[in-house]
C-alpha positions as CSV (number, residue, x, y, z in Angstrom):
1,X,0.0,0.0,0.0
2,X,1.4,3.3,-0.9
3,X,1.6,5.9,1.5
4,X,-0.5,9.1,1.4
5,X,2.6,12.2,0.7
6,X,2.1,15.0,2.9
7,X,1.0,17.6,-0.1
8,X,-1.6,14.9,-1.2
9,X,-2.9,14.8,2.5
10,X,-3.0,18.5,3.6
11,X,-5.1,19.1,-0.1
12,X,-7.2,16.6,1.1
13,X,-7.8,18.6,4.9
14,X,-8.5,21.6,2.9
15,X,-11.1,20.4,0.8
16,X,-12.9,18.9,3.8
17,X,-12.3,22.1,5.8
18,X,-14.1,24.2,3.0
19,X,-16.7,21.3,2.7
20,X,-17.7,21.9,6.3
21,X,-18.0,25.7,6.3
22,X,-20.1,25.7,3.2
23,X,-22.4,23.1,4.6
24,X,-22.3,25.1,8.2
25,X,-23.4,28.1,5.6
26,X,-26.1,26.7,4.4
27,X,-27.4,25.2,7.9
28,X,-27.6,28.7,9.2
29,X,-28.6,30.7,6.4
30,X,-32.7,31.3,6.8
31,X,-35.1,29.3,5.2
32,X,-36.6,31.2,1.9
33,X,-40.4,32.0,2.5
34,X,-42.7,29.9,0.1
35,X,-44.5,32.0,-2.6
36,X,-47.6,33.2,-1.0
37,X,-50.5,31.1,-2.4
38,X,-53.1,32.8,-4.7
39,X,-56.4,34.0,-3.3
40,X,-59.2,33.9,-4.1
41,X,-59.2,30.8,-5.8
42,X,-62.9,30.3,-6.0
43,X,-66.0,32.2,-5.7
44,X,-66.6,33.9,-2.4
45,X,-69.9,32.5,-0.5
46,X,-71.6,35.9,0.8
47,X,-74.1,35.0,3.7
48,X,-77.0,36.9,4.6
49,X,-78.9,36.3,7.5
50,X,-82.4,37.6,6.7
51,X,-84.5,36.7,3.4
52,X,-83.7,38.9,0.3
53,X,-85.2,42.7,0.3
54,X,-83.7,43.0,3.8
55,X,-81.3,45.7,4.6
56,X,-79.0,43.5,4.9
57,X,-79.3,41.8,1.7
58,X,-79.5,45.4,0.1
59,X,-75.7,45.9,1.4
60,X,-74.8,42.4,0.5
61,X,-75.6,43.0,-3.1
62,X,-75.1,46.4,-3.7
63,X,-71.1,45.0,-2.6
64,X,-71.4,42.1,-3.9
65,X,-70.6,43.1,-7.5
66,X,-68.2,45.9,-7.4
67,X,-66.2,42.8,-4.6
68,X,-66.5,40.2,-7.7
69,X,-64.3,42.8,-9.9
70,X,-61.7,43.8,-7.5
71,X,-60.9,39.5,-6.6
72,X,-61.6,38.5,-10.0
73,X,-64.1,35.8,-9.1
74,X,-68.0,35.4,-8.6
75,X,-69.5,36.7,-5.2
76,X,-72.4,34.7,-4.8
77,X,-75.1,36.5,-1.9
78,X,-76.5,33.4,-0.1
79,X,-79.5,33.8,2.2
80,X,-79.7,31.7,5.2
81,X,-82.8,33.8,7.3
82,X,-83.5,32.7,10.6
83,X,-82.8,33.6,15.1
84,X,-82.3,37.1,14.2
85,X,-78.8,36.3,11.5
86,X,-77.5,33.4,13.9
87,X,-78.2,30.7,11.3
88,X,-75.9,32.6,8.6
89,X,-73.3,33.8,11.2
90,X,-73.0,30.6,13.0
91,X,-72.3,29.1,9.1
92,X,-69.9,31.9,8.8
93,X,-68.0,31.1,12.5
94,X,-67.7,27.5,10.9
95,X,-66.4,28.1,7.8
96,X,-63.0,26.8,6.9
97,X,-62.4,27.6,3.0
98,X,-61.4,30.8,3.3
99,X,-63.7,32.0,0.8
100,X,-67.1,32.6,3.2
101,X,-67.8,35.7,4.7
102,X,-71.0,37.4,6.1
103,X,-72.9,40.6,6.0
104,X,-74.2,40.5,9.4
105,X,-76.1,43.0,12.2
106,X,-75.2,44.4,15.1
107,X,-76.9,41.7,17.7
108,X,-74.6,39.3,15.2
109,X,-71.5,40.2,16.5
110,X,-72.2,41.3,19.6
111,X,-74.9,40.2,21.8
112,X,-75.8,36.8,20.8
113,X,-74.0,34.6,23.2
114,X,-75.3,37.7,25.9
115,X,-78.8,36.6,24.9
116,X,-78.8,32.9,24.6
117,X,-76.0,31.1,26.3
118,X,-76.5,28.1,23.7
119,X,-75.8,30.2,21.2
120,X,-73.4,28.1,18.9
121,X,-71.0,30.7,18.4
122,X,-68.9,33.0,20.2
123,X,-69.3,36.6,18.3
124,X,-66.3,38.2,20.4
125,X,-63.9,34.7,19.8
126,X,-65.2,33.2,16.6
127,X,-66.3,36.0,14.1
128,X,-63.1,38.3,12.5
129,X,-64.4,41.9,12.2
130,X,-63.7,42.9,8.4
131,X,-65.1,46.4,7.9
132,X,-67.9,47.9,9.3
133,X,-70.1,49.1,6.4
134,X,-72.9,51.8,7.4
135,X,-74.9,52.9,10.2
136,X,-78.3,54.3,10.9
137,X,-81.0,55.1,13.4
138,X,-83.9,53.6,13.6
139,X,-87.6,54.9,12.9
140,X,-90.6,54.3,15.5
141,X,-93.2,53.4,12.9
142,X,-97.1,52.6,13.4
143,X,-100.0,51.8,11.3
144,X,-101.3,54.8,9.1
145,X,-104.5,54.9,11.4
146,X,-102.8,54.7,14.6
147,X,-103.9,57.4,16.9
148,X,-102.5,60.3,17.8
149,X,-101.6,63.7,15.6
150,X,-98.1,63.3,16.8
151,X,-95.9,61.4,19.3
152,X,-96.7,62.9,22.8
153,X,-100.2,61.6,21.8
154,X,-99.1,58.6,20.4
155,X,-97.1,57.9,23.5
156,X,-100.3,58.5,25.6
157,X,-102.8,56.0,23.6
158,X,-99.9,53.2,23.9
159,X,-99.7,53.8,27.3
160,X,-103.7,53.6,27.7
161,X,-103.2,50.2,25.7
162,X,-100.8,48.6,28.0
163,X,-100.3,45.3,26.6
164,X,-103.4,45.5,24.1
165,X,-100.5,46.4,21.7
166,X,-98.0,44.4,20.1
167,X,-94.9,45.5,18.3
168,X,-92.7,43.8,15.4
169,X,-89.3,42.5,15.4
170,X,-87.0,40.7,13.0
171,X,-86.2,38.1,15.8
172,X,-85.2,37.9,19.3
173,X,-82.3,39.9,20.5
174,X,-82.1,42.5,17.0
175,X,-81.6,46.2,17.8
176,X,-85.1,46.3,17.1
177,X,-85.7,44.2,19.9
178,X,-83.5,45.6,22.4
179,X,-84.2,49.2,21.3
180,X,-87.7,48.5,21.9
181,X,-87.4,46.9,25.5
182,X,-84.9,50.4,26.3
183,X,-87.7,52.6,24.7
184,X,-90.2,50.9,27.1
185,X,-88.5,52.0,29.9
186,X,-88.0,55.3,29.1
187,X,-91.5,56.3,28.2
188,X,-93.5,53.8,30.2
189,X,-95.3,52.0,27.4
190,X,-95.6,48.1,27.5
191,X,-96.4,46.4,24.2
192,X,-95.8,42.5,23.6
193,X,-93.1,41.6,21.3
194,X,-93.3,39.1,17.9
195,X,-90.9,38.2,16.4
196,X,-90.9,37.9,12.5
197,X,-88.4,36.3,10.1
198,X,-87.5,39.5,8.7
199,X,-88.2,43.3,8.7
200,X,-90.1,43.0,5.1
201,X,-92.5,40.8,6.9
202,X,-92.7,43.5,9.7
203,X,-94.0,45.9,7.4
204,X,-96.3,43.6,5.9
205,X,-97.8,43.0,9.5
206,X,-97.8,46.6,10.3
207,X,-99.9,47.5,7.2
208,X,-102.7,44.7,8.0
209,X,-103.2,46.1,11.2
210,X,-101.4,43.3,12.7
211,X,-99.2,44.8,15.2
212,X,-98.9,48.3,16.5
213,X,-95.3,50.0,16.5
214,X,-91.9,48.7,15.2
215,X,-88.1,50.6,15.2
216,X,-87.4,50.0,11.4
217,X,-84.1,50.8,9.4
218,X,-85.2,54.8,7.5
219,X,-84.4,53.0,4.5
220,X,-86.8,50.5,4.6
221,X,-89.6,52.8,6.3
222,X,-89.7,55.9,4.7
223,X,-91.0,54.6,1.1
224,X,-93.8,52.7,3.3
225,X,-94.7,56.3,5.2
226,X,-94.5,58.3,2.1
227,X,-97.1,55.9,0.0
228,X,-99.4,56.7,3.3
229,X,-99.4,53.1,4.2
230,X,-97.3,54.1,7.4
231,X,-96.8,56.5,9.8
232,X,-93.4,57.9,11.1
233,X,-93.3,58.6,15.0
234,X,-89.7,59.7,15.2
235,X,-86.3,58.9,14.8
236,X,-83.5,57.3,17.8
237,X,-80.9,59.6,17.7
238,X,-80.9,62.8,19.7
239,X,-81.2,65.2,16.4
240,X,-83.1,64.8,13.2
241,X,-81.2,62.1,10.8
242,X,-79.2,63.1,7.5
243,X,-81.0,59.6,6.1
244,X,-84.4,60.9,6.8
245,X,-84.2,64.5,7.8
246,X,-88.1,65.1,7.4
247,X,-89.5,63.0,10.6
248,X,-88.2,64.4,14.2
249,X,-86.2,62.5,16.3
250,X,-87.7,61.3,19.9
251,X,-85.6,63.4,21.3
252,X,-87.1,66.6,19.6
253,X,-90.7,65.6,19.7
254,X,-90.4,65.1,23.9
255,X,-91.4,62.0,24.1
256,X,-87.9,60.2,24.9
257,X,-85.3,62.9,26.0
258,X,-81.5,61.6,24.8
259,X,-82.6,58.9,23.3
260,X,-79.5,57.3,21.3
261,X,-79.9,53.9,19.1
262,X,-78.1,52.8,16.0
263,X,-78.1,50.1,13.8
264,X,-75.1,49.0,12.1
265,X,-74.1,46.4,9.4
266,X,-71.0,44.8,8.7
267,X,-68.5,42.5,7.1
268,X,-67.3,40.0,9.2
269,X,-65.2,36.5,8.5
270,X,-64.4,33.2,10.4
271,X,-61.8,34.1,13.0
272,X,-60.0,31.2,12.0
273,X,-59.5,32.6,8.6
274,X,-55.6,34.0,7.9
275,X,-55.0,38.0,8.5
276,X,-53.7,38.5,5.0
277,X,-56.8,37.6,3.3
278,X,-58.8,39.8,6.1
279,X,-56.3,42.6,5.5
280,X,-57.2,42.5,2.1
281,X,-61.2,41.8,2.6
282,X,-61.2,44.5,5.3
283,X,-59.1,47.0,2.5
284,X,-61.5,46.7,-0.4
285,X,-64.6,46.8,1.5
286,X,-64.1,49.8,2.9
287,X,-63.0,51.3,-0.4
288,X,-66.0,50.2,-2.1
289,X,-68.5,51.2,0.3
290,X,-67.0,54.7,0.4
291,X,-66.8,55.1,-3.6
292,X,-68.9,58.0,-4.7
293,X,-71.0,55.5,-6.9
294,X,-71.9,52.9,-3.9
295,X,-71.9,55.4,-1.4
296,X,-74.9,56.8,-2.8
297,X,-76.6,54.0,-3.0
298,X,-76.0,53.1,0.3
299,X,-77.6,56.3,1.8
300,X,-80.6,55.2,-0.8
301,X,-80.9,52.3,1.2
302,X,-81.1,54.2,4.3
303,X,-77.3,54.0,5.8
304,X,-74.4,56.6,6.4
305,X,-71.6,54.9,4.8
306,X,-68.7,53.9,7.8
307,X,-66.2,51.7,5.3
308,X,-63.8,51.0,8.4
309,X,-60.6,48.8,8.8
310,X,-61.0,46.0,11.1
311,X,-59.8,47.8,13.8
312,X,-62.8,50.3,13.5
313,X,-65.1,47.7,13.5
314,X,-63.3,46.0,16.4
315,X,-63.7,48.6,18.3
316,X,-67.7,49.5,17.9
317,X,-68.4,46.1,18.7
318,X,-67.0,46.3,21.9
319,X,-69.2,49.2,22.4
320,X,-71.9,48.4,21.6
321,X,-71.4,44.7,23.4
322,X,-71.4,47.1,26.8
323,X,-74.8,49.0,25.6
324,X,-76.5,46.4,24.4
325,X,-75.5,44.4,26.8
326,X,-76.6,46.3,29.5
327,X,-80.2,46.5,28.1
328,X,-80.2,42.0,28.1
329,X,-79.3,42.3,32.0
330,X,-82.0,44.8,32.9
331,X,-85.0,43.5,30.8
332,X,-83.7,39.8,31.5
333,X,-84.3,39.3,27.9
334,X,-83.7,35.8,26.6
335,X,-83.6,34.1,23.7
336,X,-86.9,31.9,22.8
């Protein structure tokens, strides 16, 4: 066997030597970030949790278009009506494609575990705010014939009815519910609640007669009062609305003094689903609903355009969790 010469074997050290850096190198340089993967890929499910002709629905397809152009696929507005939006929130909460989303209501992502303990979702843990998209007060509406030449008289013949009177709700635990129970207290009137599967239906109830009073998105409303099928009793917010500047607000007309209640409706997501594609949600919602062209018809509908970031959002559902809230402990209002 022939031995190994010195040059041969310090060539040979070297090479190793240099081996082991490189490969020492390479151990410790970082880890190159995989492509992000393309999103959409498929259309985006848009749930709605009241039937179509809603306000709800309005938003979700007044969005739903201008939405489909910005991502380049189809946004397809699905209606899942029933417990006051749960049904389609609770679908939304479960969702794991990362191409579901919901146009939901206040009591939606705020109060519903408040109101019903079984509630299947967690609004505060399970729901990722998007954007919210408009806000409004509500209008105290009544029957054409309903007595009274204005509110203070109003107030006095619901009063003298007790609970001879009922009033209308889209479901159990809406703002129109809890607004309701808070206006009850305030002016001392005591009508029974029903519950209907939307505020469409509402109206249809109030125009037969059926039940007495109802606090009704203006946009919904006002076409209603004008036609002389209904009769407008005031607005909840402390001064006359921009939506619906003609009827007082409850405030003005006596009858409730700093009386404050909004509606609100909003984008929200699965919380499971990744912050990138809610970044990027949250961003083009909000610059849709404040484009000049959907703006306008967003008032038309009866809402003051909000187009927030998630954030925003965030943070008025924490608010109104504490209002709204508050109202569930001291009516002791539970879900049916």
């Amino acid at each position: 066997m022939n031995p190994i010469s010195p040059r041969r074997s310090m060539l040979a050290l070297a090479l190793a030597a240099a081996c082991g850096i490189a490969a020492a190198q390479t151990a410790r340089a970082p880890a190159r970030a995989p492509a992000a993967e393309p999103w959409p890929t498929k259309p985006i499910r848009l749930l709605v949790g009241f039937p179509g002709g809603s306000t709800p629905d309005l938003v979700a397809r007044t969005i739903a278009e201008p939405l489909s152009k910005a991502l380049g696929q189809p946004v397809v507005v699905e209606n899942r009506p029933g417990a006051g939006g749960n049904i389609a929130a609770d679908l939304v909460a479960k969702s794991t494609d990362n191409h579901t989303i919901g146009v939901m209501i206040n009591g939606n992502m705020t109060i519903a575990k408040l109101l019903n303990p079984q509630t299947p979702f967690d609004p505060l843990k399970d729901l990722a705010p998007i954007s919210l998209i408009g806000t409004a007060p509500l209008l105290l509406t009544a029957p054409a014939n309903a007595p009274g030449n204005n509110a203070q008289d109003f107030f006095l013949a619901a009063r003298n009815a007790g609970n001879k009177w009922s009033y209308g709700t889209p479901g159990v635990g809406t703002v129109g519910h809890i607004g309701m129970e808070l206006l009850k207290t305030r002016t001392n009137i005591d009508p029974v609640h029903v519950p209907y599967p939307g505020n469409p239906q509402v109206i249809n109830a109030m125009i037969a007669g059926q039940i007495h009073l109802s606090l009704l998105p203006p946009g919904l409303a006002a076409a209603q009062i004008r036609a002389g099928r209904l009769k407008a009793i005031g607005v909840t917010s402390v001064s006359r609305s921009p939506l619906v500047p003609e009827y007082p607000s409850l405030d003005e007309t006596g009858a409730a003094r700093n009386f404050q209640l909004e509606i609100w409706t909003a984008a929200a997501g699965p919380a499971s689903m990744p912050r990138p594609i809610v970044n990027k949600l949250s961003s083009l919602i909000s610059e849709i609903a404040r484009s000049a062209e959907v703006r306008q018809k967003l008032f038309q509908q009866g809402w003051q355009v909000a187009g927030t970031s998630a954030e925003g959002l965030a943070n008025r559902i924490k608010a109104d969790t504490a209002l709204l809230g508050g109202v569930i402990q001291m009516r002791n209002i539970k879900a049916e």
